[in-house]
SELUMTOR-92399 format. One record per atom (N, C-alpha, C, O, CB): residue in one letter; x, y, z. Coordinates in pm, whole numbers, plus 50000, padded with zeros to 5 digits. Glycine has a CB too. Example, Ala and Ser with C-alpha at 12.3 -4.5 7.8 and 13.67 -1.06 7.14 Angstrom:
2
A513194943150780/A512304955050780/A513204967050780/A514244966850846/A511314955350905/S512854977550708/S513674989450714/S512905000350787/S513415011450804/S514084994050572/
//
This chain:
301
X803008595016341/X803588595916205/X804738605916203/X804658617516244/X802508599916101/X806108598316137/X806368612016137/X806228624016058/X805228625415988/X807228612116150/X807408635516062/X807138650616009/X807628644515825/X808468636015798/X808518666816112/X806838651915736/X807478654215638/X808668661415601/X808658673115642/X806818657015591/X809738657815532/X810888668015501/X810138679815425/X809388678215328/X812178660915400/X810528694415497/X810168705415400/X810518701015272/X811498694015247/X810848718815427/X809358706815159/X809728710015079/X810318721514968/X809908732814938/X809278705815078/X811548712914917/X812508723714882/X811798733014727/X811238728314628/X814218714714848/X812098746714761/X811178753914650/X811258751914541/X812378752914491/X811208765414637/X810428749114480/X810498744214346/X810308759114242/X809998769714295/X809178731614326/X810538757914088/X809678768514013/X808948778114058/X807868773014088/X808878763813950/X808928791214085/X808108799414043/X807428800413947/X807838795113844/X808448806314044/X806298806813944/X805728809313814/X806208824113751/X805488832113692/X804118808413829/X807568825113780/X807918842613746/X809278840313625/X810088831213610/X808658854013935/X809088850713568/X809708854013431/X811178862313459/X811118873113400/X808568864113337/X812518860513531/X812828870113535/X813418875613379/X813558867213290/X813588869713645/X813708889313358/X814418895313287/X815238911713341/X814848923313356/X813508895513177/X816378905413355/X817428917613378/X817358927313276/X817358923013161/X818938913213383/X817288939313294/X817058951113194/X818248960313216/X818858960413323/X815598959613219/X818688970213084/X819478980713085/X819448991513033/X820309000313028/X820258978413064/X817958990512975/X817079000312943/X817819004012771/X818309014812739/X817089014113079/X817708993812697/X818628994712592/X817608992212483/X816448993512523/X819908984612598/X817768988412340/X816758983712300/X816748968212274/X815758962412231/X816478990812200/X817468964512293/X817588946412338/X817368947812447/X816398940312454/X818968936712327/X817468950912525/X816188948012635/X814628948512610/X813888939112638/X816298958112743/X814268958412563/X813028960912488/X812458947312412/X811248945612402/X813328972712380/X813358938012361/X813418927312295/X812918915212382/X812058907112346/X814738926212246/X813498915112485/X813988907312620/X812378904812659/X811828894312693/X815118918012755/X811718920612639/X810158925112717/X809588915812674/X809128907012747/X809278939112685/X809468915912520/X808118914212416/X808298897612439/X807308891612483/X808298921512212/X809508890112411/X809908876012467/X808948872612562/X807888866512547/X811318875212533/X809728880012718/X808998879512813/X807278874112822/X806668863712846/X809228891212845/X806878892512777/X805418889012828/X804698881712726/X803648877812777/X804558901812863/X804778877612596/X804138873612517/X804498853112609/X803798843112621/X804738880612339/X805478855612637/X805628839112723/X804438839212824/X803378832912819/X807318836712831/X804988849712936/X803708854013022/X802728844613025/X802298835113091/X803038866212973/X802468854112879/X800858851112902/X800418836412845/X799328830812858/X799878863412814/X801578831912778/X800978816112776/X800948806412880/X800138797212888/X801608808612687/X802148809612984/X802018805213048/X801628808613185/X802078804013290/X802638801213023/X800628818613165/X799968820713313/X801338828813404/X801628825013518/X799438802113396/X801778835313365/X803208837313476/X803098853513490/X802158861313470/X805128831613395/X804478855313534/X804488872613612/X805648875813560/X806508867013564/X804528875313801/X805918885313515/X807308892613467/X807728894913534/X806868901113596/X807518902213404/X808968895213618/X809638903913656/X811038912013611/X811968904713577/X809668899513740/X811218923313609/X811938933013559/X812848939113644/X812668950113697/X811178941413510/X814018930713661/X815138936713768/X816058948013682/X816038946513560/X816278922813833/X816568955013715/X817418964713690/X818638966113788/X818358971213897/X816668976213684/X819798962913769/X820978963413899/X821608974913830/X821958975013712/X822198947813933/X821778989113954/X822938999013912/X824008995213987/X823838990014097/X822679014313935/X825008997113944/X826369004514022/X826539012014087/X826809021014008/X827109009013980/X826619016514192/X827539032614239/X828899031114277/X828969028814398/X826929040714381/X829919031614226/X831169035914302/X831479043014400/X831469055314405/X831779040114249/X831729036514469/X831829044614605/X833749043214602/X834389033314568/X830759034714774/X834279056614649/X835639058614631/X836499059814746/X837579054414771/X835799069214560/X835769068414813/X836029067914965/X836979058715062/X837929062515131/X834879065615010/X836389043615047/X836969035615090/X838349029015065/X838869020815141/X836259030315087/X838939034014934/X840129032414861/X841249044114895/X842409045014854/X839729032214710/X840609051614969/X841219061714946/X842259065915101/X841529069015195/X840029072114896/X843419066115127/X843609074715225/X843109079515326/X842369089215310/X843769080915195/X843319075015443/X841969082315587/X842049094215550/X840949099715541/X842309082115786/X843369103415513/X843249118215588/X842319125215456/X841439133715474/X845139127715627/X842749119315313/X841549126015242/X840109123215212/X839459129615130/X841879127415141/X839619112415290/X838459105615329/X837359116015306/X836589116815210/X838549100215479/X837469126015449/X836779134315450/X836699144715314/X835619149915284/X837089138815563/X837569146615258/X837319155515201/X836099153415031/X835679162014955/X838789160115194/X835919141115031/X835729136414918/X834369133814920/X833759134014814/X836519126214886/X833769131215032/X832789129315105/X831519129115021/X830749120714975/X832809138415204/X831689145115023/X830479151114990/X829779153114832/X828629154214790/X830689163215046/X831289152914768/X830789147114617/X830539133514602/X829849131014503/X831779149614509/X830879123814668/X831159113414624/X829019110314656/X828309104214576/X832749104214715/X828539116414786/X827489115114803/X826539121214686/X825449116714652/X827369119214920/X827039129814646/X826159137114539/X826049129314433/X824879128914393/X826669150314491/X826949121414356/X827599115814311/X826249102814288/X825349100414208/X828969115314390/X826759097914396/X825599084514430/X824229087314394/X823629080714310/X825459080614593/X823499101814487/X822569105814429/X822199107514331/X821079103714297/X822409111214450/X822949113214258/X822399119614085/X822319101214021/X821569098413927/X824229134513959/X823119091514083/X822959076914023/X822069072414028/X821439067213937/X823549067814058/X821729073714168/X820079064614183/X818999074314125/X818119068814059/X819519060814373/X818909090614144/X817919096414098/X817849093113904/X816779092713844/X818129112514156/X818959091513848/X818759084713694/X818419071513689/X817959068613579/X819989085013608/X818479062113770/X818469050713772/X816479048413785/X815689042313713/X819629045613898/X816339055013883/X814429056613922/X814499062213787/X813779054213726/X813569069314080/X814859069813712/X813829077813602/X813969068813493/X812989064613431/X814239094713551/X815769063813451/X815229053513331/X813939043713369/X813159039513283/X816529042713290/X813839041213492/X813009026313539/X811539026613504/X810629019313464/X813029023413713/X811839041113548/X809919047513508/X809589049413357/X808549046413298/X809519066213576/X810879055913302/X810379059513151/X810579041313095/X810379041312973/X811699074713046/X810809030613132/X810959017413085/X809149012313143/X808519003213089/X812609008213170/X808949015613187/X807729007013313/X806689021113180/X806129014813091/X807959011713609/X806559030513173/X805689039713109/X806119033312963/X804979030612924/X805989057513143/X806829029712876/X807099025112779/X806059011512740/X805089010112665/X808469023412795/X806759003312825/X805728990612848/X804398991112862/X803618982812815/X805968984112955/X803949005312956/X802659007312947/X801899007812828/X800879001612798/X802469016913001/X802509015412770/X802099021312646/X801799005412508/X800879005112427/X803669034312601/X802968993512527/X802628985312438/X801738978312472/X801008974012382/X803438979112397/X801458974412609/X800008968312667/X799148970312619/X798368962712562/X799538970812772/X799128986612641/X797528996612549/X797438994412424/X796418991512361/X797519014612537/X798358995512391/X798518990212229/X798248980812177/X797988978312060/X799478989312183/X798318973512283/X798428957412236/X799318950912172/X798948940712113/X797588953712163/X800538954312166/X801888953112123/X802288944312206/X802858934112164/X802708964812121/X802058946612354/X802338934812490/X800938926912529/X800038934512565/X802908944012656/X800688915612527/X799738911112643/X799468919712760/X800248928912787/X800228899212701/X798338917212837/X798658922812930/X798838913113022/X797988904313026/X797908931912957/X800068912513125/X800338903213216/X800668914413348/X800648926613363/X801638892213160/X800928903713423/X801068913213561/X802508909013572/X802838897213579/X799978909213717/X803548921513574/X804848921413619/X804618932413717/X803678939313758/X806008923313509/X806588930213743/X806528943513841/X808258949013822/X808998942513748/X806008938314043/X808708959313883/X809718967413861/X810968963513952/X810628968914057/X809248981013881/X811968958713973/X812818957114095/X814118964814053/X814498965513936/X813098940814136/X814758970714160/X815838973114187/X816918972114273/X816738973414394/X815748978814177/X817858970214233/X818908963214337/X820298971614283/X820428975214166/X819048942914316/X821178973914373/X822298977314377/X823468970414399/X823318964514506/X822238984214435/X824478968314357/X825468959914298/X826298954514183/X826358961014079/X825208954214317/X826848944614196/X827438943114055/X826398930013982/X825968919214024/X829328938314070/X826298937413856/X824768930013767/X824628917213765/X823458914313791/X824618932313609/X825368906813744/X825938895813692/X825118889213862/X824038883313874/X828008896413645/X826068892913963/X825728888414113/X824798890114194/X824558885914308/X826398891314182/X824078899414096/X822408905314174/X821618894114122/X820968886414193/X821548923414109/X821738893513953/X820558887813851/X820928873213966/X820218871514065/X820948886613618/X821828866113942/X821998848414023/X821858848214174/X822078838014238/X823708840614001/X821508858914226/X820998861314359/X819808857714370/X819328849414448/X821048873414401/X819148866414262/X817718868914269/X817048854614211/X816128848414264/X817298883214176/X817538852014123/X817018839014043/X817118825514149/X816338816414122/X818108836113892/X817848823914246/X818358815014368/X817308816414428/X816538806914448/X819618818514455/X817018831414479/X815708832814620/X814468829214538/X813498823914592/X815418852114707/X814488831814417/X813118833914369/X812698819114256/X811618814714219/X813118850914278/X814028815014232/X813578804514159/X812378806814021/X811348800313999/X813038795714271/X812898817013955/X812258816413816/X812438802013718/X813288793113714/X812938829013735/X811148804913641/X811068797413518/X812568800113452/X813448791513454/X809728802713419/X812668807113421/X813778813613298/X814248824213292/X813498833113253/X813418814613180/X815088826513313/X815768843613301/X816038843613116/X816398835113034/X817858846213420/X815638857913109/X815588864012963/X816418870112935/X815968881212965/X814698871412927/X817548872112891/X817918884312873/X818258885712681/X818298876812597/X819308886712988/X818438900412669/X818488907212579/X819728906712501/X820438912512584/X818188917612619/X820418904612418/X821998910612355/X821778912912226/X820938908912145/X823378900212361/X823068923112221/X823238925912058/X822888921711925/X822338927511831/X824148925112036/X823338910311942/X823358902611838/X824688903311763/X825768905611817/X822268905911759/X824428900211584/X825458904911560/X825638916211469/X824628923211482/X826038896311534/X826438921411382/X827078930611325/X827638942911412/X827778954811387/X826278934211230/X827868936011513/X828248954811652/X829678951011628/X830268941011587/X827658955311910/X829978962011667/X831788963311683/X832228961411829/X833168954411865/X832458980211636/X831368969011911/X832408962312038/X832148947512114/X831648944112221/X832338973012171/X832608942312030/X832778928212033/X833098921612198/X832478911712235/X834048925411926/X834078928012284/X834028924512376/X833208930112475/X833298924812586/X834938923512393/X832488938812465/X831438941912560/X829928936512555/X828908939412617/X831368955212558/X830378923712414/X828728922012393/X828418912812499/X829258903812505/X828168915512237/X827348911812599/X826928904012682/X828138893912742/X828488882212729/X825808897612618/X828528905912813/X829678896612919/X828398896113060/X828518884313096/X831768908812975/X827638900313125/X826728899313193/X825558883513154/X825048874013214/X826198914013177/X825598887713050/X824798876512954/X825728863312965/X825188852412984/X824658882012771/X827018864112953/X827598848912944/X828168842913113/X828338832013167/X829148849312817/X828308857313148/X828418852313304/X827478846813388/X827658838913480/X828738861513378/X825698855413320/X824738850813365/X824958831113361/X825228821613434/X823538858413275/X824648834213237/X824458818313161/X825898807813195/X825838795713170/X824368821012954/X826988813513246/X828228801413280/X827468799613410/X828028789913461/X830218806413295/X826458803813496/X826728803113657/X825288802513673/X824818800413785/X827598816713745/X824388804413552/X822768800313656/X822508788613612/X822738783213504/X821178810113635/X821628782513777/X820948771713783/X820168769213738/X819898757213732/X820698768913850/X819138780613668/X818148781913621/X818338785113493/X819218793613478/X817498788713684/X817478779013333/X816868784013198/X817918796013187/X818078802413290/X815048789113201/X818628799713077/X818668811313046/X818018816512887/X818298808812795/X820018813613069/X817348826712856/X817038821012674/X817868839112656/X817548850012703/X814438817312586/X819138834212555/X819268849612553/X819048850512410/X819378841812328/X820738856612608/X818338864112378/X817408866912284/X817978878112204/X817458888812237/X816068869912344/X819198879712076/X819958884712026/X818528900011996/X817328897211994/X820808873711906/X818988912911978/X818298922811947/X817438920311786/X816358925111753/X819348934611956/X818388910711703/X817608913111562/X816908901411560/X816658897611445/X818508915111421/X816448893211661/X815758880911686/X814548882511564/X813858892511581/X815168879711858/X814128873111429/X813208874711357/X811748874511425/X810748880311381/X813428865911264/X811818868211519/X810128861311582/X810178874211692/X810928883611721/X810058839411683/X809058869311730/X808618877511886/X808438872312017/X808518877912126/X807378883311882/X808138858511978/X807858850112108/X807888836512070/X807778834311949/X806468853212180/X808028826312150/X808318813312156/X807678807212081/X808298799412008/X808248808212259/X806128808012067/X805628795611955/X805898798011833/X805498789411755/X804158792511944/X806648810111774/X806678812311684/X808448805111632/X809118808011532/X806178826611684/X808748795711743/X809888792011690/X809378775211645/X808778766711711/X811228794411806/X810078775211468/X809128760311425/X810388746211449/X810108734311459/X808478761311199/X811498751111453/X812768743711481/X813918742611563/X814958745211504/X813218744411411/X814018739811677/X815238743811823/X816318728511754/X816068717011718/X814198740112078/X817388735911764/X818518727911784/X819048720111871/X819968727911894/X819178732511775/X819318709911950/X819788704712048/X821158704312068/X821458692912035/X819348694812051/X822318711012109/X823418703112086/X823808693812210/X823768698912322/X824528712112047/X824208679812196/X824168669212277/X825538658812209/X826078658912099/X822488662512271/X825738650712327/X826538641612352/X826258629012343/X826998619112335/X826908643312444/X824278631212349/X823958617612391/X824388610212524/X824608598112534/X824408610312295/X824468620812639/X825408620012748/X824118614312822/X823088614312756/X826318634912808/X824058608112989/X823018603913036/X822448620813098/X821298624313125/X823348590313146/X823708628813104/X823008646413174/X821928654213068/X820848659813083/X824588660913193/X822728651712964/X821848655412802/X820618650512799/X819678658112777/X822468648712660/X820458637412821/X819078632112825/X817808637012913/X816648640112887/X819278619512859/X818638636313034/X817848644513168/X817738657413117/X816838664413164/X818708645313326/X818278660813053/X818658676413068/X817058679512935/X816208688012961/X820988682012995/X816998673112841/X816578676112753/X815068667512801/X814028671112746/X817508673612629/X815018658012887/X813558654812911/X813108671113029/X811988676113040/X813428634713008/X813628673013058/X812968687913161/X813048699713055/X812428709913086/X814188693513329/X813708699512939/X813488708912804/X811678705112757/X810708712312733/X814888702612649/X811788697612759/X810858691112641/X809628693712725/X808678700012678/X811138673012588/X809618688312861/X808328686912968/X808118706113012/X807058711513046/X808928673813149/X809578713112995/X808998727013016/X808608735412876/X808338747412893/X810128735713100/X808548730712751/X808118738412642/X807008730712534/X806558733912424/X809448742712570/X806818719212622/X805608705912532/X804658714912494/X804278713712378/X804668691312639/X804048725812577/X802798734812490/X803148742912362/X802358750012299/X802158746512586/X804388740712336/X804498747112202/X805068736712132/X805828728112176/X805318760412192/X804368739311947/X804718729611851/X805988730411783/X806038739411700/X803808729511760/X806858724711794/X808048729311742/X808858715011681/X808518705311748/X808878737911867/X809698712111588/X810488702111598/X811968702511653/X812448712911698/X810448697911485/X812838687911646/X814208693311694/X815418685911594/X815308674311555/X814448689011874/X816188691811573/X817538687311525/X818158684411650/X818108693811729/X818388697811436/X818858671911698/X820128670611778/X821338669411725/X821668660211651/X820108661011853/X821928677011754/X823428680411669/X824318669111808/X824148667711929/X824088705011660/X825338662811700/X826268656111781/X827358663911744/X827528666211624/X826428641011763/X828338669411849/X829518672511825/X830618660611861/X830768653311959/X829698684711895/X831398662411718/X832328651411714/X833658656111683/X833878663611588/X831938641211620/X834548651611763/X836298649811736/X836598646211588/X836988654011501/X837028636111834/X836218626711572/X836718626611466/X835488613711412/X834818608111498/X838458624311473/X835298609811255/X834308600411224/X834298585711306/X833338578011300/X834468598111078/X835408583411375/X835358577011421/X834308569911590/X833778559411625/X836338579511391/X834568585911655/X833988580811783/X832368582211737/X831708581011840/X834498590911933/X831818583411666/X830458580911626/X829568569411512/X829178571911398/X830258592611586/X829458559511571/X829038549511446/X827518549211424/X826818557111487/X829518533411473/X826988540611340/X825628541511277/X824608532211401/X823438535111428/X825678533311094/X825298522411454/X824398515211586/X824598524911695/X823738527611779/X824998498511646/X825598529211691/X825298544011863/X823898553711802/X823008557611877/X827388562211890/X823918555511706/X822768566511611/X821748560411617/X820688565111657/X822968570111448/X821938547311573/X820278536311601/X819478537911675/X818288541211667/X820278523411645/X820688533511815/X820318533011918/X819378545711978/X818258545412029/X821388530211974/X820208555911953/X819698570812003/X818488570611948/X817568573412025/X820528584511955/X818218568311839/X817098570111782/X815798562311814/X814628566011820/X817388568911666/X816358550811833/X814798541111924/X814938547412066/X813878546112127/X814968518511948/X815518551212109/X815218559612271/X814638566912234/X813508565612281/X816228566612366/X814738580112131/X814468592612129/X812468590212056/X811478597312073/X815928602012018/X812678576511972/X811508574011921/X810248573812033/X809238580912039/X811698561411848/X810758561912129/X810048556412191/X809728566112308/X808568565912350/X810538544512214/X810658574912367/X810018586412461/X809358598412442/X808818604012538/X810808590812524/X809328603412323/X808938609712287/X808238605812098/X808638609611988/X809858618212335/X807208597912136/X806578596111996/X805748603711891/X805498600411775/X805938588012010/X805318616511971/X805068629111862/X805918634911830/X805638641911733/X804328639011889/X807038635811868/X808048646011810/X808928642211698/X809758633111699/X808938650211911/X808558652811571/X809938651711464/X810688652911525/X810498656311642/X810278659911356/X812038650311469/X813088644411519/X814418643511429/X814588632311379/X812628632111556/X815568655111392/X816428655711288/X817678650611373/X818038656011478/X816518670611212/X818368638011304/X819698637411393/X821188643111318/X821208639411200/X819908620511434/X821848647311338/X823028657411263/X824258655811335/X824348656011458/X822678674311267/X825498653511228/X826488653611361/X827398664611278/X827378665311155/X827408635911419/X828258673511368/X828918681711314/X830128679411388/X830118675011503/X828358694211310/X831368683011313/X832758678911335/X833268692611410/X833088704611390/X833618674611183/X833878686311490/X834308700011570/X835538709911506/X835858718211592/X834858695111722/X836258711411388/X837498714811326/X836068725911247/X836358737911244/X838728699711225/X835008723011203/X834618731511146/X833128737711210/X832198741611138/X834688726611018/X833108737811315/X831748739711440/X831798751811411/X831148752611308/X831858736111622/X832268764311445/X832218774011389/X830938779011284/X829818783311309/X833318773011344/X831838775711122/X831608778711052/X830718766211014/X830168769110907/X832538783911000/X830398755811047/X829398743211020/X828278746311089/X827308740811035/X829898728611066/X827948753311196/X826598755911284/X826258765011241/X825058764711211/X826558757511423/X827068779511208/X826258785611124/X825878782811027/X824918789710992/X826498793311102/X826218774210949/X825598771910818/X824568762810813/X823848762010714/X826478767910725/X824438755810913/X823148743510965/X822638752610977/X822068754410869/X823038732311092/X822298765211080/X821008769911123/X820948775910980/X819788773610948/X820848780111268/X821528782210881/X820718789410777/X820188779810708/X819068780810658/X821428798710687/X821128767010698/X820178754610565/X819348752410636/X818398751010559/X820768738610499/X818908750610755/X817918741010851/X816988750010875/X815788747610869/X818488734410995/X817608763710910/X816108772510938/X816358770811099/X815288770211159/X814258764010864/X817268769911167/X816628770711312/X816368780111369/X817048790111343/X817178766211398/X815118781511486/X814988788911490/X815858795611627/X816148807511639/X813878788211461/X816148785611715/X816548787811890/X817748774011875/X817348763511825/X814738783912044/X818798774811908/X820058769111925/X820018767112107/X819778776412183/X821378780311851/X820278754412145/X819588748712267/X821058739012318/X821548729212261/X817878738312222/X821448744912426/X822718734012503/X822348735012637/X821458741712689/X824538739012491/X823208726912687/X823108721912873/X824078729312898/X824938733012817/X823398704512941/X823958732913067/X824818746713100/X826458741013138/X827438747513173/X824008756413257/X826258724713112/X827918723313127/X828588719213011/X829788717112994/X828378713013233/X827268718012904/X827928721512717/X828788731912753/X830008730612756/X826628728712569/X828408738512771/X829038752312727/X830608749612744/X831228754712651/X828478766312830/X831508742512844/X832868738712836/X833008733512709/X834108734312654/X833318729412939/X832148728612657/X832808723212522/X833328735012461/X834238734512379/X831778715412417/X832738746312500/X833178760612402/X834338761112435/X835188759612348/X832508775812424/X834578762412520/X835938763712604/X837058754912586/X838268756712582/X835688762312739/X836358745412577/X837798736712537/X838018732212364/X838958726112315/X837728720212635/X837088736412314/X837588733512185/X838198747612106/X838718748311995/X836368726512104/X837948757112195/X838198772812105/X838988780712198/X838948779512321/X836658783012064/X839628787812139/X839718803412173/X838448808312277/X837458810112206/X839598812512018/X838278809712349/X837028818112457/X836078824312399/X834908820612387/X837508829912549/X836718836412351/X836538845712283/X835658845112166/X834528849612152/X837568849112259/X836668836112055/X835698831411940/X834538826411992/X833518831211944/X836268820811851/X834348814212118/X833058812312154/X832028818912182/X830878815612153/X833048807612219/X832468832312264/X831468839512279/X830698846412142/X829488848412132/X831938848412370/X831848849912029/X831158856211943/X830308846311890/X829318851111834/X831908863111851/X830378835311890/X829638828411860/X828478828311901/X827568829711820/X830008820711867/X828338827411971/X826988823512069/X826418842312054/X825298844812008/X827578815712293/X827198851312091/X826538863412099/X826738873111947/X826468885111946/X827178870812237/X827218866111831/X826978870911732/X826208866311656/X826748867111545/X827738872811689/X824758859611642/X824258852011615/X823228859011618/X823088865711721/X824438842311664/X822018860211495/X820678866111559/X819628855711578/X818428856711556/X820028877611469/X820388844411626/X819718833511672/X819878832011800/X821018831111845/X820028822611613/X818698831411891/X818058831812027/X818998814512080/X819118803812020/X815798831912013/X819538819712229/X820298807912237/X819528806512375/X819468816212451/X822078808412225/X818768790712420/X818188786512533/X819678777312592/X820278770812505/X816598777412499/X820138777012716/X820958768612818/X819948764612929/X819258771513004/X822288777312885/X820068752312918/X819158746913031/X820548740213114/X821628736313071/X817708733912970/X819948740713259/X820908736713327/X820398720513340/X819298715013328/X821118746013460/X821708716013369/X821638699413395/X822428692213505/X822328680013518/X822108692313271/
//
């Protein structure tokens, strides 16, 4: 007989969440382990520092001279870097006891580098469920520093991202009663959203699929039919809201769906996201997505 082809790694049962010891991260936790523990899984808690190292930019002949701060330098980085990690890991302790956290079994990692290229490293070797991460939300002022890690994460992983704005109303996933879909009705959308559906079926939730549209035209009432006896017939427990929103007012039309609709988690495929891009300003997209205290899931497709 012959050999079987290895098989290629599938899922972990691990949770990652990149931390920055902020209090949206703290946010990121409670997400986390309260998922955890429904689903039998393991936290893990990466932390990536920086050190600048200067040395190498610099001139051979003043090389040496720089040396020795630049080492000190490094040190005093990593020796703060171990202590936030501990006072974060003793923090967590403390909501376990409390009972504020489940108790699940995570663990602490650290890595050195640039954040963005550690977190899609790690998520590659390790193949998590979902990376978590934490952001602002909205009403902050520095607008361009809000989760550029967060959107770089989410333009480039293969894997779930759910990023979980700081003023998020809920605490954990079942407590979301309505996820948004936004879709094309594309054949990737479909795939994309049957591996949505098959990875969150233990929780009760309904869905709006939002169609984004150019103009009334490229969308008629038999393409909608249609969608709808597919969407009936594969999934026959699930409510089911269909919505189309015009792209001239997406913006200011999605926010105002999730407040009339109540959603709770706003849900796209990780090569939606060009739609941001090509219908906007960049920029405006991001505030979008990261000014929102609505929890945004990207599943890749």
């Amino acid at each position: 007989t012959g050999e079987k082809e290895p098989k290629v790694k599938d899922k972990s049962n691990k949770i990652l969440i990149p931390v920055d010891f902020s209090n949206y991260s703290m946010k990121a936790c409670e997400f986390a382990f309260n998922l955890a523990k429904t689903e039998n899984a393991e936290v893990i808690l990466l932390h990536v520092y920086f050190t600048p190292i200067y040395a190498s930019s610099l001139p051979y002949g003043d090389v040496f001279n720089y040396q020795i701060g630049d080492e000190e330098s490094v040190k005093t980085i990593i020796q703060k870097v171990h202590s936030d990690l501990n006072a974060l890991s003793e923090k967590i302790k403390e909501k376990v006891t409390s009972g504020e956290f489940p108790n699940v079994k995570y663990s602490c990692i650290l890595r050195e580098g640039i954040p963005e290229e550690e977190i899609l490293r790690y998520a590659k070797e390790q193949r998590p469920m979902v990376i978590i991460m934490g952001t602002r939300g909205k009403n902050q002022k520095d607008i361009d520093l809000i989760g550029s890690v967060t959107a770089e994460v989410i333009d480039r992983s293969r894997t779930a991202v759910l990023a979980i704005p700081e003023n998020t109303p809920f605490k954990q996933f079942s407590e979301a009663k309505r996820i948004a879909f936004i879709t094309n009705f594309d054949q990737r959308d479909l795939i994309a959203f049957e591996a949505f559906f098959n990875t969150w079926k233990s929780f009760h939730f309904s869905v709006s699929l939002i169609h984004l549209t150019d103009s009334k035209d490229t969308w008629n009432e038999i393409k909608l039919a249609g969608i709808k006896e597919y969407f009936h017939k594969q999934y026959p427990g699930l409510e089911i809201h269909y919505d189309v929103v015009m792209n001239d007012n997406l913006l200011k039309g999605l926010d105002q769906y999730i407040k009339d609709n109540h959603i709770d988690i706003i849900t796209l495929t990780s090569y939606k996201r060009n739609i941001f891009a090509r219908l906007f300003n960049p920029s405006i997209a991001r505030k979008m997505i990261f000014h929102s205290d609505t929890p945004l899931l990207v599943i890749n497709s």
